[in-house]
C-alpha positions as CSV (number, residue, x, y, z in Angstrom):
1,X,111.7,55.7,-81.3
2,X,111.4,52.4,-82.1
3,X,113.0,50.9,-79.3
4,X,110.3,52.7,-76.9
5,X,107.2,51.2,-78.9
6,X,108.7,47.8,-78.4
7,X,108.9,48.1,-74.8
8,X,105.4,48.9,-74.6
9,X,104.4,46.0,-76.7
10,X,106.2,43.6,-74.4
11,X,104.5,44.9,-71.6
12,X,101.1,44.0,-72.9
13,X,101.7,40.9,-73.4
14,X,102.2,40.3,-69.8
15,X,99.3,38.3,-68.1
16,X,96.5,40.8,-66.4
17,X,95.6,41.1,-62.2
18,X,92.5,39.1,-63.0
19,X,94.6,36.1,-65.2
20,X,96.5,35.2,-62.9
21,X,96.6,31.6,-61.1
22,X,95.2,31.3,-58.1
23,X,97.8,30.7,-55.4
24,X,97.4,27.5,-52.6
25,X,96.9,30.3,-49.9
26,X,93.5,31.7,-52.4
27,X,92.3,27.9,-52.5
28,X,92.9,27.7,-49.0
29,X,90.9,30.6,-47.8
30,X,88.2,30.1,-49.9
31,X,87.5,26.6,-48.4
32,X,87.8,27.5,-45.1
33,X,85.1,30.5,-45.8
34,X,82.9,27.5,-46.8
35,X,83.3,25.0,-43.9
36,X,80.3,25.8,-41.7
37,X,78.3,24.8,-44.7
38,X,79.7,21.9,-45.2
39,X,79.6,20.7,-41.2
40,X,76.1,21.5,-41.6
41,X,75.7,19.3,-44.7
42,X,77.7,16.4,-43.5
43,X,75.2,16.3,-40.7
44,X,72.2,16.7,-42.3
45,X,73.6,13.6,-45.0
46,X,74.6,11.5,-41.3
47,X,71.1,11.8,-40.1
48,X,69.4,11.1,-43.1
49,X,71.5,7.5,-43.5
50,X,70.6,6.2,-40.1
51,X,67.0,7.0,-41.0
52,X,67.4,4.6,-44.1
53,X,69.7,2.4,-42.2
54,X,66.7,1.9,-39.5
55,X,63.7,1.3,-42.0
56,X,63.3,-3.0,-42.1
57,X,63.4,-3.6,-45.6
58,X,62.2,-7.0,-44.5
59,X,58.7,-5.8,-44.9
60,X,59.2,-5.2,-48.2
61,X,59.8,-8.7,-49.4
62,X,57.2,-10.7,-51.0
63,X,55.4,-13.7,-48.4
64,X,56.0,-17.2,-49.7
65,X,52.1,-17.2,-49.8
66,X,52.3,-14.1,-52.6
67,X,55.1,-16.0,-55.0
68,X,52.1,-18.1,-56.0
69,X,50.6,-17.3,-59.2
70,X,47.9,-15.8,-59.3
71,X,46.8,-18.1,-62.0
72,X,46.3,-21.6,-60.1
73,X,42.9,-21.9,-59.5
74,X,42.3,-23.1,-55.9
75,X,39.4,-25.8,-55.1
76,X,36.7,-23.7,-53.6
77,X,36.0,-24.5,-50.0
78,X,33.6,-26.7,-48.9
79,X,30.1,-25.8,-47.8
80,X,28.6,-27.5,-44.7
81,X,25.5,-27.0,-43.9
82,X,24.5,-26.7,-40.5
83,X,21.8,-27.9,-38.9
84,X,19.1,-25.3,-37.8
85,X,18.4,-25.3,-33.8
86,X,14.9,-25.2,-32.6
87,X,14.5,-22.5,-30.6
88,X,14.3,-22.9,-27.5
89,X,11.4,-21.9,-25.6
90,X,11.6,-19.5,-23.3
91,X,8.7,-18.9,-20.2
92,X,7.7,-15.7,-20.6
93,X,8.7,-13.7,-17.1
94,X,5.0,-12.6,-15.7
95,X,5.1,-8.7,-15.5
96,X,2.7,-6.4,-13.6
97,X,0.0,-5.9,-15.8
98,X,-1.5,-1.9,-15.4
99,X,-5.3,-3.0,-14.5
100,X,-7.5,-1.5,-17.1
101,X,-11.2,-1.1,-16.5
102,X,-13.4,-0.6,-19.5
103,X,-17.1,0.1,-19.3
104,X,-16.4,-1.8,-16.0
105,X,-14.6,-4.9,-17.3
106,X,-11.4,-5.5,-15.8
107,X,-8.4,-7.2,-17.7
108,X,-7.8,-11.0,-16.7
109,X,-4.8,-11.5,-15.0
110,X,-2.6,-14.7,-14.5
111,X,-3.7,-16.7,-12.0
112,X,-0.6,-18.4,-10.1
113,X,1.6,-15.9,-8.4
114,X,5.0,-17.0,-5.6
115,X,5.2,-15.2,-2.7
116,X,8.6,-16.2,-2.3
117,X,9.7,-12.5,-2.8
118,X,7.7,-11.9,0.2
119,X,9.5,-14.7,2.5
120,X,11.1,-13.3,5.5
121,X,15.1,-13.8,6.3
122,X,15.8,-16.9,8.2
123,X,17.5,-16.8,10.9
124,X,16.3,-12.9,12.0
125,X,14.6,-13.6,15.4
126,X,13.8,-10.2,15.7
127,X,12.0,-10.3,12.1
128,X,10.8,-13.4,12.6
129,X,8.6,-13.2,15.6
130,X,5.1,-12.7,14.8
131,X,3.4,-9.3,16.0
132,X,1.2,-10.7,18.5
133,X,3.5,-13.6,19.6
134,X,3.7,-13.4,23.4
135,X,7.6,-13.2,23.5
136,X,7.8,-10.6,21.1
137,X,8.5,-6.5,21.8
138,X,9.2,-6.0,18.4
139,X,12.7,-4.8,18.7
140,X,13.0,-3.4,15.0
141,X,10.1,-1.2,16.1
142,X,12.9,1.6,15.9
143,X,13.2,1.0,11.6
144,X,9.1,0.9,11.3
145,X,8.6,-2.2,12.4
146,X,9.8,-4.0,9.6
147,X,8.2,-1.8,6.9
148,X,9.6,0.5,4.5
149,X,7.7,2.8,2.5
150,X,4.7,4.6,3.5
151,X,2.5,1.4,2.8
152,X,4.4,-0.5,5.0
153,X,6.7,-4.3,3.9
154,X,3.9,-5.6,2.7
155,X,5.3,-5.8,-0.6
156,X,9.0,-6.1,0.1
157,X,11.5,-8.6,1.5
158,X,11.5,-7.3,4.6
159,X,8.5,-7.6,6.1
160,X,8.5,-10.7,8.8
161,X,5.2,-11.8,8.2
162,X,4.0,-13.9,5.2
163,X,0.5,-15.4,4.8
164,X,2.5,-18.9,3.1
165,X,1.8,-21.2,5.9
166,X,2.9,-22.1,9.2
167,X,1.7,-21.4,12.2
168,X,0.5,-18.4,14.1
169,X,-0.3,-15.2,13.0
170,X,1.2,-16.2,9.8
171,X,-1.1,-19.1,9.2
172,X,-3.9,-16.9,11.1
173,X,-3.7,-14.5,8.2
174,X,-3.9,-16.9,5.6
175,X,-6.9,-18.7,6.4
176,X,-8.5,-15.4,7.3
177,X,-7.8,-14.5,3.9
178,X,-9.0,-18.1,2.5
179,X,-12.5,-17.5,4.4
180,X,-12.7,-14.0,2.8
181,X,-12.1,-15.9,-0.8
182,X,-14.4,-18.5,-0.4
183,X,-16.9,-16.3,0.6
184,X,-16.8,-13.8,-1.8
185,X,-19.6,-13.8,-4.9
186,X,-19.2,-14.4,-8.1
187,X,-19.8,-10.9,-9.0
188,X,-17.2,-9.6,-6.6
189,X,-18.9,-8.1,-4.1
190,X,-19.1,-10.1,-0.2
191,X,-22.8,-10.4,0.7
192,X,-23.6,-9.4,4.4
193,X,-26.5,-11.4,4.7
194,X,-26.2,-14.4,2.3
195,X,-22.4,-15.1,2.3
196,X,-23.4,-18.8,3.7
197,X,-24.8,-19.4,0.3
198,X,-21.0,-20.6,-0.6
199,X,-21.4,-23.5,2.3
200,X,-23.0,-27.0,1.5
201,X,-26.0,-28.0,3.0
202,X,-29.0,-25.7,4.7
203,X,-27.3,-22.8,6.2
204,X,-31.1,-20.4,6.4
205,X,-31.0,-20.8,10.5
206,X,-27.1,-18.9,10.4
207,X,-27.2,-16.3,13.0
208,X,-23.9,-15.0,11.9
209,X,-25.4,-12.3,9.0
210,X,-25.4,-8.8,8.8
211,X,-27.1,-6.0,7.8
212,X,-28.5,-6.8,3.8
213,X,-27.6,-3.3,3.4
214,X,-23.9,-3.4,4.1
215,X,-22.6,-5.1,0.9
216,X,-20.7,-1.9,-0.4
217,X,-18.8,-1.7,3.3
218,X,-17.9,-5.1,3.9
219,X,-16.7,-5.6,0.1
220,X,-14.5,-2.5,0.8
221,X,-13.4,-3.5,4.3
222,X,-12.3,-7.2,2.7
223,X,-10.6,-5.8,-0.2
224,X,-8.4,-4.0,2.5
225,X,-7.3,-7.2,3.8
226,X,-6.4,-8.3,1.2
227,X,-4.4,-5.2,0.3
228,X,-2.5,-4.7,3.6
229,X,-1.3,-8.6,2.9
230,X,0.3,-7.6,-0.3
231,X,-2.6,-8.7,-2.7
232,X,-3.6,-6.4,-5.6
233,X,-4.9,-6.4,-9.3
234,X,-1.4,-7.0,-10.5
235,X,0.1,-9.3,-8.0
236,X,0.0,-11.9,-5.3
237,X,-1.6,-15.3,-5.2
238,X,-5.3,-13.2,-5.0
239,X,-5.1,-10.9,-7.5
240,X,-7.8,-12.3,-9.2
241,X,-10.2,-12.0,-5.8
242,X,-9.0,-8.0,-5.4
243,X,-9.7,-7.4,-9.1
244,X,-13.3,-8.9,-8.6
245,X,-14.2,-6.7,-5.9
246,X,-12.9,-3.6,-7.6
247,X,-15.0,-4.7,-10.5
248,X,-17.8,-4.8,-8.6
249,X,-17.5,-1.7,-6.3
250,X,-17.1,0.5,-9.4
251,X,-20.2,-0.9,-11.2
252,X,-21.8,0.3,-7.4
253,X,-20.2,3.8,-8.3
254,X,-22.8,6.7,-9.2
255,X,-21.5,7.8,-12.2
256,X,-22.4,11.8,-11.4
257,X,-22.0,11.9,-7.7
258,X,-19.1,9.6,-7.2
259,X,-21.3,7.8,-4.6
260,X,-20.3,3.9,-3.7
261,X,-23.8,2.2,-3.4
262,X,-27.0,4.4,-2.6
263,X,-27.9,7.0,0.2
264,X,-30.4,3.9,2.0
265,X,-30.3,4.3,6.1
266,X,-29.1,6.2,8.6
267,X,-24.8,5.0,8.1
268,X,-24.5,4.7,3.8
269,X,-22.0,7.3,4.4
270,X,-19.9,4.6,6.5
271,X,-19.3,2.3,3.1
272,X,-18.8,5.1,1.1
273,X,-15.9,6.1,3.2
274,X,-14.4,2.4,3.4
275,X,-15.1,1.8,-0.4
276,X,-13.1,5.0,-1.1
277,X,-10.5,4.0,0.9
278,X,-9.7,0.7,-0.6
279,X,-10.3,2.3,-4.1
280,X,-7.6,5.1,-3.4
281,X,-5.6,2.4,-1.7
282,X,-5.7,-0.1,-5.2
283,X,-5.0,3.2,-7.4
284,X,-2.3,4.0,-5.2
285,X,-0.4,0.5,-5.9
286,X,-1.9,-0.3,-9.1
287,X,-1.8,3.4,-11.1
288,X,-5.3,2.6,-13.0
289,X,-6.4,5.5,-15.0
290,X,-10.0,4.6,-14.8
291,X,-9.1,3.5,-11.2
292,X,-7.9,7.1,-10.7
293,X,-11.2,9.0,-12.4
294,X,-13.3,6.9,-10.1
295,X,-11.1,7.5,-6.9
296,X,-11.8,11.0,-7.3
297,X,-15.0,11.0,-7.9
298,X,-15.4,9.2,-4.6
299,X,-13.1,11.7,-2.7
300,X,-15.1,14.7,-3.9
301,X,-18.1,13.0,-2.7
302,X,-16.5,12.9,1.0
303,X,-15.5,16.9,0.4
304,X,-19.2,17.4,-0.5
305,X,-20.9,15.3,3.0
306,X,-18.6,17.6,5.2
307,X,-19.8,20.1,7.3
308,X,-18.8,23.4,6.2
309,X,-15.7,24.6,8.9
310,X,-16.3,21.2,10.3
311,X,-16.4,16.9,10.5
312,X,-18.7,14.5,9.1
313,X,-21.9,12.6,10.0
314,X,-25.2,11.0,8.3
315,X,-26.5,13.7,6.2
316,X,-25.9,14.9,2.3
317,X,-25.9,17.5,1.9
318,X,-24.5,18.0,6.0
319,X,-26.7,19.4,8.4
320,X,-24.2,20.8,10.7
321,X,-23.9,17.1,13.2
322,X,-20.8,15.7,13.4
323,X,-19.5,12.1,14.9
324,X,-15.9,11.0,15.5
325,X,-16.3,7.4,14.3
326,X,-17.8,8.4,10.3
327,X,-14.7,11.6,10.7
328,X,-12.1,9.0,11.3
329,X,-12.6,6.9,8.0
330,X,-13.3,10.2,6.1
331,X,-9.7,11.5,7.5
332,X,-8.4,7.6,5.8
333,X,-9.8,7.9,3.1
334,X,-8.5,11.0,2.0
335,X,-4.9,10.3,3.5
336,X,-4.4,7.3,0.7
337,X,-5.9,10.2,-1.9
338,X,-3.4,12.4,-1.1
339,X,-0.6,9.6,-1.4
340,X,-2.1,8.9,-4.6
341,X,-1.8,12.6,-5.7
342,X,-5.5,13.2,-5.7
343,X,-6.9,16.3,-5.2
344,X,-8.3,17.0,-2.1
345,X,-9.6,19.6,0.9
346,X,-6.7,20.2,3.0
347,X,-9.0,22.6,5.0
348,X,-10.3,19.6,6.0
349,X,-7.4,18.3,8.4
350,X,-7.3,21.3,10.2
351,X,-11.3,20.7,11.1
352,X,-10.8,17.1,12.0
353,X,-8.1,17.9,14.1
354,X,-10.1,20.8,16.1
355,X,-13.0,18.6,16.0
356,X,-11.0,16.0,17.9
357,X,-10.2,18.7,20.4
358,X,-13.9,19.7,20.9
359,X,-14.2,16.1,21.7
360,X,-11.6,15.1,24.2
361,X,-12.2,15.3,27.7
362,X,-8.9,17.2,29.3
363,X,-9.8,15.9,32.9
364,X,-8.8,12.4,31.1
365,X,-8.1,12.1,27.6
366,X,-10.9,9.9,26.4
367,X,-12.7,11.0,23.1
368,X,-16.4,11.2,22.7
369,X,-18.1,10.3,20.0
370,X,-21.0,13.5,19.9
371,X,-20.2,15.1,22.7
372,X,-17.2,15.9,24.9
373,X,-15.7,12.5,26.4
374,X,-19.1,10.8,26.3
375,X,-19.1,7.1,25.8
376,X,-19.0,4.9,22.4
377,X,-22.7,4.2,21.0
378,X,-23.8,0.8,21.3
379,X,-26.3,-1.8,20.6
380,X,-29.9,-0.1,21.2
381,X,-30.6,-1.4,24.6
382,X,-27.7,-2.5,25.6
383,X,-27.4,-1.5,29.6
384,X,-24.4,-0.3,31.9
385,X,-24.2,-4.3,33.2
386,X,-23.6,-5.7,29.4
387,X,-21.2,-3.3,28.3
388,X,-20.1,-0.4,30.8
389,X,-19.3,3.0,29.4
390,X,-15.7,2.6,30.5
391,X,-15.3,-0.8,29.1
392,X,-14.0,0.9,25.8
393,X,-12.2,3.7,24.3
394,X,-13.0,2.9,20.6
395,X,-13.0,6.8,19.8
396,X,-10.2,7.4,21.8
397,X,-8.2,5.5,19.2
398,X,-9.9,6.7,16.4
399,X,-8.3,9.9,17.5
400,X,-4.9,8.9,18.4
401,X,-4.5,7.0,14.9
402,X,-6.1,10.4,13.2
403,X,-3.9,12.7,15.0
404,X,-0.1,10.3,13.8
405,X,-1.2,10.3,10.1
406,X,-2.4,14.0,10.2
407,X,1.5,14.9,11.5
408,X,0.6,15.6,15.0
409,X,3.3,13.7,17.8
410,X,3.4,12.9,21.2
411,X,6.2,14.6,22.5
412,X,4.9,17.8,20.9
413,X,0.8,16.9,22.3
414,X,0.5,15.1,25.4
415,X,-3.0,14.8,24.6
416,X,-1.9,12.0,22.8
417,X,0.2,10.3,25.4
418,X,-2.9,10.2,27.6
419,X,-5.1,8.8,24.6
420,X,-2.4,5.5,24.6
421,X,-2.5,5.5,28.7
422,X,-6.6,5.0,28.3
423,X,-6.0,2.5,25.6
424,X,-3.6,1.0,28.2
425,X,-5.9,0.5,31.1
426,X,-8.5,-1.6,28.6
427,X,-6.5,-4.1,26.8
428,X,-7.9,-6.8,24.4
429,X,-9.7,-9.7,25.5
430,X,-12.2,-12.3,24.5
431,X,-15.2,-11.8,26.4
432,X,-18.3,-12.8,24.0
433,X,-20.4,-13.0,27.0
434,X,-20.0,-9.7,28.1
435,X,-20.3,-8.4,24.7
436,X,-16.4,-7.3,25.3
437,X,-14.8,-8.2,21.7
438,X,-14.9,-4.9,20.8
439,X,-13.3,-5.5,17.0
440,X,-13.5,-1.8,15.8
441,X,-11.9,-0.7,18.5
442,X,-8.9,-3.7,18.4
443,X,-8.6,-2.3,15.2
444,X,-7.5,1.5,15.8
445,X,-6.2,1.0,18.7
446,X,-3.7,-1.8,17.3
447,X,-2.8,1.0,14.6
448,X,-2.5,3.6,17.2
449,X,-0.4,1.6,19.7
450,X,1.6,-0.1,16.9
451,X,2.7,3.8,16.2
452,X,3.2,5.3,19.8
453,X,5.3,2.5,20.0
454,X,7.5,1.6,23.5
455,X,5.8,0.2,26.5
456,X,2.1,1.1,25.0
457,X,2.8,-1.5,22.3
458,X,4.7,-3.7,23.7
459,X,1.5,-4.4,26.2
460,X,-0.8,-3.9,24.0
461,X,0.4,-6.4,21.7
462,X,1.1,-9.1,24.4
463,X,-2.9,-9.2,24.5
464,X,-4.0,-9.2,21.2
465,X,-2.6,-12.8,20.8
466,X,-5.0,-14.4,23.4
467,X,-7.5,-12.1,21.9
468,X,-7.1,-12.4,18.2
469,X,-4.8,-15.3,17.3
470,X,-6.4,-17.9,19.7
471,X,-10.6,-17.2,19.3
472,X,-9.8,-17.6,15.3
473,X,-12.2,-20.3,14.3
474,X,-10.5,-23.5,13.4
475,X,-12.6,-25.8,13.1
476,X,-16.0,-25.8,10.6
477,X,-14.3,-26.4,7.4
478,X,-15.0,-24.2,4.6
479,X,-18.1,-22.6,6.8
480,X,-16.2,-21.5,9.5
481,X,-12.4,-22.3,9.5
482,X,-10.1,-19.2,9.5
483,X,-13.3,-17.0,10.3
484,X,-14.1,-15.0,13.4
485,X,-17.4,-15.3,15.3
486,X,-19.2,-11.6,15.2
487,X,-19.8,-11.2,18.7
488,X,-18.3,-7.7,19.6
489,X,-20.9,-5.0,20.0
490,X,-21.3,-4.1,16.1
491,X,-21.4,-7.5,14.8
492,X,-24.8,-7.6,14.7
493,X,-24.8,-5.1,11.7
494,X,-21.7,-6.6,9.9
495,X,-21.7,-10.6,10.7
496,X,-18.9,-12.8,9.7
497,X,-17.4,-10.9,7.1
498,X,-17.2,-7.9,9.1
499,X,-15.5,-9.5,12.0
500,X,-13.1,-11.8,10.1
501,X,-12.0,-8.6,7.5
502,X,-11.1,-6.6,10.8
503,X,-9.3,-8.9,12.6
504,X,-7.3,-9.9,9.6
505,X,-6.7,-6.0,9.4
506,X,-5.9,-6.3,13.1
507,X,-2.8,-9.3,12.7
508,X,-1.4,-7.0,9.2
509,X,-0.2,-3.9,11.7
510,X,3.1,-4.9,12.0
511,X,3.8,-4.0,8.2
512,X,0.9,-2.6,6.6
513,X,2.1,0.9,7.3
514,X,5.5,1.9,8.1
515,X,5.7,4.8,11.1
516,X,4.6,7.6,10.6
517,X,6.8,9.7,12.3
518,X,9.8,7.6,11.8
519,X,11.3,5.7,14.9
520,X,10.0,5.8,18.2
């Protein structure tokens, strides 16, 4: 029995499944079960080292400049002390001033003004030529003559006329335009009958006045001169001239009916229409408020004197008469309204232009002035042998300017074309004797030829140099230098001022309005 129980106890002692040494094969297998760990760790320990290796530890170090202690106390720097510049002085620029007119007192304005801006390109014959040189056919006729915009170059580089001197119709402007300043009162206004009182010596005995009652007219009719040269409240060498004789018109305004002067005679209705237009025209360039509240008044005024479905005449309230001369400046007046964005009768276009049409004689174009193709009116008394009817066709242009600026064109209306051959058979010329310097009518009809363009203005303009340029006054001095004589058929009512405003007007055509209807 015993022998068995020791066999048992020798069999315990034996080491159990789970004691015993691992074997090289067990080590082996269990590293190889870890390896793709370990790749993965190596690499991750690889990448990690060329990071560190790539970092400059140079930046680290400390800058000579940062071994110094902070304790040394360096010298504080030295202060210099500059000298203070004196400011320079710098010229103001002049800027357009807005023209303010307060209980009828108008803001002073510098006097000196270049017109160097103004100055025409050298060495452009075609924009250098003069309008009524002889040589001249205006060959940029095709880009509105030189003028941009609807007023025209007069206030751009590229207009070819400048009233700075020289000779010609250059210089022709600008002493038309000296006369016109020396001659104006102090007040403002130009004085039909007494504008000699500016000469020295005796001057009672002139026979070169007009009508006493014109003042408000001719003051208007100068100011437009002035205007279509480039001259306005804010600018050009006559600013202070223009802002005198808006001054003055607007103290002439009737504050309730927007009336320029009084209702005296037969034509007050005439210098209404002319004031207006210059007024509209200054508001137009200069943007006045109080320029504007007047302008209106004016221009409701006109809408009130028209005949109902009709034109204009004489009477206020209108008696049903109409004329094509008063019509005309009515029709220009409210044009430069409507460019100023006034308000205005449009109904009133369509009346002018079938009253032009009630007028015109189909047989031959010409335009009457009561009545169908009947003749201009004239000096009372003035016979067949002084001034025959055919001798003019002042209406005639009056309607062929009208019917450009109210859209109408010749290729669509041939009435037009056979306005411009009428104009063509009775050119300009200086006939005093024959009472033949018709100045009104040199006045539309250079506007309405300078727009048909072609062969009509290429003629017409070829006589208005004789005509215009050559009977200017230059000689007289201050009295009569750069002034015309008033001998056409009305310049019994509007004297010198009359006739030296209109043919200043006359030589400013070539860039006081652009075209129109574009190129021609």
């Amino acid at each position: 029995m015993s022998n068995d129980y020791s066999d048992i106890q020798i069999s315990s002692s034996m080491p159990k499944p789970w004691e015993e040494e691992e074997s090289f094969n067990d080590v082996l297998y269990e590293w190889m079960s870890r390896a793709p760990w370990l790749l993965i760790s190596g690499a991750l320990h690889f990448v990690l080292f060329l990071i560190v290796a790539a970092i400059p530890w140079s930046v680290f170090e400390k800058s000579p400049d940062q071994n110094v202690e902070a304790s040394i106390e360096q010298p504080p720097p030295e202060v210099i002390e500059e000298e203070e510049e004196e400011p320079e002085e710098i010229e103001e620029e002049e800027t357009e001033e807005e023209p303010i007119i307060e209980e009828f007192e108008v803001s002073d304005h510098n006097e000196t003004d270049t017109n160097e801006e103004y100055e025409s390109s050298e060495g452009n014959d075609s924009n250098a030529d003069s309008p009524f040189d002889s040589n001249n056919s205006n060959a940029v006729l095709g880009i509105g003559g030189g003028a941009g915009g609807k007023y025209g170059g007069r206030f751009g580089g590229s207009r070819n006329l400048r009233a700075a001197g020289g000779t010609g119709t250059e210089q022709a402007i600008k002493d038309g335009l000296e006369w016109l300043k020396n001659h104006q009162d102090e007040d403002g206004r130009w004085d039909s009958d007494e504008f000699f009182k500016h000469d020295d010596g005796d001057q009672s005995d002139r026979a070169d006045v007009g009508d006493p009652n014109s003042d408000v007219g001719l003051t208007g009719l100068a100011l437009l001169a002035f205007l279509g040269d480039g001259h306005t409240m804010t600018r050009g060498a006559y600013k202070d001239v223009v802002t005198k004789g808006v001054k003055w018109l607007a103290k002439e305004q009737d504050k309730e009916t927007g009336l320029f002067g009084e209702a005296i005679g037969q034509h007050f209705l005439y210098d209404h229409a002319i004031a207006t237009l210059a007024m509209c025209e200054t508001y137009y360039i200069d943007k006045s408020i109080i320029l504007k509240t007047k302008a209106q008044k004016a221009i409701n005024y006109i809408g009130q004197a028209r005949n109902p479905y009709g034109a204009w005449r004489y009477a206020v309230p209108p008696d049903g008469d109409s004329d094509t001369s008063v019509t005309g400046w009515m029709i220009f007046a409210m044009k430069s309204a409507q460019e100023g964005k006034l308000k205005i009768d449009e109904e009133a276009y369509t009346a002018a232009i079938q009253f032009f049409d009630e007028m015109t004689d189909e047989g031959t174009g010409r335009v009457g002035y009561t009545e169908r193709g009947s003749p201009s009116s004239r000096v009372p008394g003035m016979n067949q042998e002084q001034y025959p009817t055919d001798s003019g066709e002042a209406l005639t242009a009056v309607s062929l300017l009208c019917r450009f600026f109210l859209g109408q064109n010749p290729d669509d209306n041939p009435v037009m074309k056979d306005h411009a051959e009428l104009l063509l058979r009775r050119l300009p010329k200086w006939e005093p004797e024959k009472f033949g310097c018709d100045m009104y009518y040199w006045y539309y009809g250079s506007y309405a030829m300078f727009q048909m363009g072609g062969k009509y203005w290429k003629e017409w303009n070829k006589s208005m140099k004789p005509a215009v340029v050559e009977s200017q006054r230059t000689d007289g001095g201050k009295v009569y230098k750069g002034s015309w004589d008033p001998v056409g058929p009305w310049g019994y009512a509007g004297g010198r001022v009359y006739s030296t405003a209109t043919m200043v007007l006359c030589l400013e055509v070539y860039f006081r309005y652009a075209k129109v209807l574009g190129a021609r």
